[in-house]
C-alpha positions as a printed NumPy array, in Angstrom:
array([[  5.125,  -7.42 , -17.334],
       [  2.793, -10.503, -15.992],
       [ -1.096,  -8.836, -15.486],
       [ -1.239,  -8.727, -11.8  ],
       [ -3.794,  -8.208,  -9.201],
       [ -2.027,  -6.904,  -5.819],
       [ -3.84 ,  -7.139,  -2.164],
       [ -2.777,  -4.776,  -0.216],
       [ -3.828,  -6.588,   2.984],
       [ -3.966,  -6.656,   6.496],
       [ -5.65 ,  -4.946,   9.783],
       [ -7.022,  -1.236,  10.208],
       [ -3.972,   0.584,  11.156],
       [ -1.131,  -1.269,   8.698],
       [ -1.045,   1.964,   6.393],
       [ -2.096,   0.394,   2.992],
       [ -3.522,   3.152,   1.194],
       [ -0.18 ,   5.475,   2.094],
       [  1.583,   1.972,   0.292],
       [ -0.61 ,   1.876,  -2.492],
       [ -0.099,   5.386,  -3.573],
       [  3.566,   4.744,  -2.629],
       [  3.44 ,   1.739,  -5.541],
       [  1.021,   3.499,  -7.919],
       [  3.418,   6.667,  -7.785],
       [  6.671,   4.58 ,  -9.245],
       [  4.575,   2.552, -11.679],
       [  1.588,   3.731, -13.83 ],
       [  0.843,   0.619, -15.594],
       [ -1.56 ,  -0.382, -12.273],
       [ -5.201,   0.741, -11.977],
       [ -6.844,   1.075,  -8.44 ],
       [ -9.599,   0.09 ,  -6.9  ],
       [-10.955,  -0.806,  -3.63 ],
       [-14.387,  -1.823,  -1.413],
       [-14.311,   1.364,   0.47 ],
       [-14.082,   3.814,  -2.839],
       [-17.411,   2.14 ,  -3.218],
       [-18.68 ,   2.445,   0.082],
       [-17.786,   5.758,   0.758],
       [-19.498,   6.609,  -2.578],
       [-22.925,   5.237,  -1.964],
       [-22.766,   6.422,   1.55 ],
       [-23.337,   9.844,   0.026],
       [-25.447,   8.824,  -2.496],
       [-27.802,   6.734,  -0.55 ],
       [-27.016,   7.382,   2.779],
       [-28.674,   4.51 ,   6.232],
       [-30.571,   5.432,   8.895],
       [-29.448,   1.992,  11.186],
       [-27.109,  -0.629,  10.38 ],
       [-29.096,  -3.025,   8.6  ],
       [-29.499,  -0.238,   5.743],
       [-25.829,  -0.003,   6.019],
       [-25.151,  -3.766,   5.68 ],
       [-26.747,  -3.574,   2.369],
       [-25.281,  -0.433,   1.446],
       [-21.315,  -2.561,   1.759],
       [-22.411,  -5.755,   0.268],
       [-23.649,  -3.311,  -2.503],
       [-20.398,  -1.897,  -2.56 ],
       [-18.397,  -5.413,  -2.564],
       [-20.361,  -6.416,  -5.727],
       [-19.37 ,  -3.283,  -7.363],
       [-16.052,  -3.902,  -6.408],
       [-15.77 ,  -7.509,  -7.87 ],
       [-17.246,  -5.761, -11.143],
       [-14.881,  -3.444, -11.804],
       [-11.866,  -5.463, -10.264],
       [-13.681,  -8.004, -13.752],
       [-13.454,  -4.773, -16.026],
       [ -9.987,  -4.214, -15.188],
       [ -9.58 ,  -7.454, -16.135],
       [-11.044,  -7.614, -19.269],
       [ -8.736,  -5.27 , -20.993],
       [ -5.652,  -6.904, -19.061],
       [ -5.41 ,  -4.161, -16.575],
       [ -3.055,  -5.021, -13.91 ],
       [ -4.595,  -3.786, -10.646],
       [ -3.857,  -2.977,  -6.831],
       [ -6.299,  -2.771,  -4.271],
       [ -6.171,  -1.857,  -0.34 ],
       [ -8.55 ,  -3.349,   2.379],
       [ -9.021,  -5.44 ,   5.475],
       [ -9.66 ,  -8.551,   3.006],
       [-10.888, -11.451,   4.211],
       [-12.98 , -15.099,   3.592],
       [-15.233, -12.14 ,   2.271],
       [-13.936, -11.495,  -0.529],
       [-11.43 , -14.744,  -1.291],
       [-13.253, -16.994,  -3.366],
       [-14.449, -14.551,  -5.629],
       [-10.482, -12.738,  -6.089],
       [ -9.517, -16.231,  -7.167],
       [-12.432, -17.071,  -9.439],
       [-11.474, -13.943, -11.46 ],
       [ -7.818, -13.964, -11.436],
       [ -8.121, -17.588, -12.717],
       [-10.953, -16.865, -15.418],
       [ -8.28 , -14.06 , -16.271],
       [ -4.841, -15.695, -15.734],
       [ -3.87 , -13.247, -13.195],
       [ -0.922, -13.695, -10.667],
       [ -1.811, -12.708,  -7.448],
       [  0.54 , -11.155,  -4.976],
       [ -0.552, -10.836,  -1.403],
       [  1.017,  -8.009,   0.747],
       [ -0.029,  -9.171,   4.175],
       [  0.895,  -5.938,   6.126],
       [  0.857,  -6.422,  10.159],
       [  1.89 ,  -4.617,  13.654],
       [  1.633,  -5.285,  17.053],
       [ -1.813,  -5.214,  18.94 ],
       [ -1.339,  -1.91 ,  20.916],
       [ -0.033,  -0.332,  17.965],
       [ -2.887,  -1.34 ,  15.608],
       [ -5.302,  -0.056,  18.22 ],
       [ -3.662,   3.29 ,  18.845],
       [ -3.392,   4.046,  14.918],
       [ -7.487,   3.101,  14.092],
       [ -7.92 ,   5.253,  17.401],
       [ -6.361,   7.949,  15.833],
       [ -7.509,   7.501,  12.028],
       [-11.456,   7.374,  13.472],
       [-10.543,  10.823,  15.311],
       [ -9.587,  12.322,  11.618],
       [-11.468,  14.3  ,  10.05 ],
       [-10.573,  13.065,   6.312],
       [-12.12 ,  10.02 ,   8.451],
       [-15.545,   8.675,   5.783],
       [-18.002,   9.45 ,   8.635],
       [-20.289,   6.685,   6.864],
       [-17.474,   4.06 ,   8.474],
       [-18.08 ,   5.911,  11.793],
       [-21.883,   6.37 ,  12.678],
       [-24.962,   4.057,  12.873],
       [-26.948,   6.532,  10.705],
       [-25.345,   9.059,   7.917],
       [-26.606,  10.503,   4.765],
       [-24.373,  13.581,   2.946],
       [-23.783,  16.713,   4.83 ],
       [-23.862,  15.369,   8.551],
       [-20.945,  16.755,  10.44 ],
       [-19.845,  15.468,  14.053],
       [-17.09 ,  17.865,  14.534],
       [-16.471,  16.734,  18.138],
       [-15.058,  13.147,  16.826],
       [-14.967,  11.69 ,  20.595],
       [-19.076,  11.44 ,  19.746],
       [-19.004,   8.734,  16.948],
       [-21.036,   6.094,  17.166],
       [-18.885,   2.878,  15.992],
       [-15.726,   3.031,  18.   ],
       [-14.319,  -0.497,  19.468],
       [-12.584,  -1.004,  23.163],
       [ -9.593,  -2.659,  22.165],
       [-10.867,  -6.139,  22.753],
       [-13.803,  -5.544,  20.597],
       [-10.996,  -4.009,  18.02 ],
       [ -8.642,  -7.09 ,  18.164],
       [-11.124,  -9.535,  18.959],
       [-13.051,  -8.098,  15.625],
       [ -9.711,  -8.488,  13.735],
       [ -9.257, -12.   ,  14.805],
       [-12.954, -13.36 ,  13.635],
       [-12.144, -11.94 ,  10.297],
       [ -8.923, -13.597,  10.182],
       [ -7.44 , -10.553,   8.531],
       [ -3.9  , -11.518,   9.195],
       [ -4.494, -14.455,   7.609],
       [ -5.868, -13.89 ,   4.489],
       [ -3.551, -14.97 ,   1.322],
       [ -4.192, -15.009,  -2.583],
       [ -1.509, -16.135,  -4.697],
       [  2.316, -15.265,  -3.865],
       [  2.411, -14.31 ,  -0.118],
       [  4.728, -11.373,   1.128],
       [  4.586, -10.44 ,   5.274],
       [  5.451,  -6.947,   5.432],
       [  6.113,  -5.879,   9.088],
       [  4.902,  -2.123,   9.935],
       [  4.936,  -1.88 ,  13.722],
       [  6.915,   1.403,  13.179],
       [  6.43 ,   3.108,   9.668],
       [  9.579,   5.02 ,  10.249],
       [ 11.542,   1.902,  10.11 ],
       [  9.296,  -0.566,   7.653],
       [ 10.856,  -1.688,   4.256],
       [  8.972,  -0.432,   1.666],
       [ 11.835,  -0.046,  -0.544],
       [ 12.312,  -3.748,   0.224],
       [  8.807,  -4.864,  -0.391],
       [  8.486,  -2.588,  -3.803],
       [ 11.704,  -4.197,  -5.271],
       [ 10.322,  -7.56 ,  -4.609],
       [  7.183,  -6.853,  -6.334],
       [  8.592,  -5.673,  -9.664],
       [ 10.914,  -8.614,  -9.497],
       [  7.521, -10.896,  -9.212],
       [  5.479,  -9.259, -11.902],
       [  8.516,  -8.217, -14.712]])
């Protein structure tokens, strides 16, 4: 089996973590990882009080990110990860997967507009929902149990507008699969999972 570093990637809304478990379920020889493990973890540690505290708080998290995605690869871990990536986090990725000889394999999962909207709509409304993603100011133990009062919630032009800046449908490292999700009753993950283990051995 080739050490691989799988990017789950794509808009809010695509479903990557349900994926990711999906994958890590039929094959234990991946470790996981991802920017919003770390977020979500010094949210509650550290907790903001505007969004320039919060800024720092997720470039803290990215960093901690790239350093464990490097102790993975250190003892030839192969690794998946889920997020929105980007430019962000690009040139980095490939700086470690080459230092490590890695073979990346981007899932680049995508729906239609409306149907990307509707789903983050719904996810923001959850209450398994990080409210540190949600709020201008959190530190552990705040509860908005009326979810129609968060603070950070897009129109849908700010939403797909947002999506398009960050090019998030366009992000690529390594081997490239599209994986179309508009309806998750009908999406090929069967498909998609065979092609991976045919890519990594």
């Amino acid at each position: 089996m080739k050490k691989a570093l799988i990017l789950l990637a794509g808009p809010p809304g695509t479903g990557k973590t349900y994926f990711k478990n999906m994958i890590m379920a039929r094959n234990d020889n991946f470790e996981s990882t991802s920017v919003d493990m770390f977020k979500e973890r010094l949210y509650d540690e550290i907790g903001f009080d505007n969004l320039d505290e919060k800024k720092v708080i997720d470039d803290n998290a990215l960093y901690l990110f790239f350093q464990k995605v490097e102790e993975f690869m250190t003892l030839g871990k192969s690794i998946i990860s889920d997020y929105p990536f980007s430019d962000k986090q690009y040139s980095e990725l490939q700086r470690l997967s080459q230092k490590y000889g890695y073979f990346d394999i981007t899932v680049s999962m995508y729906a239609a507009d409306d149907v990307l909207y509707e789903r983050q709509k719904s996810r923001d409304k959850d209450e398994s929902r990080h409210l540190g993603h949600l709020m201008t100011h959190y530190h552990r133990g705040d509860v908005v149990k009326d979810r129609s009062k968060i603070e950070i919630m897009k129109s849908k032009k700010e939403y797909l507008d947002f999506n398009k800046k960050r090019g998030y449908n366009d992000f690529r490292l390594g081997y490239l699969i599209k994986f179309d999700v508009s309806d998750f009753s009908r999406a090929d993950y069967e498909g998609v999972l065979r092609e991976i283990n045919s890519l990594i051995g």
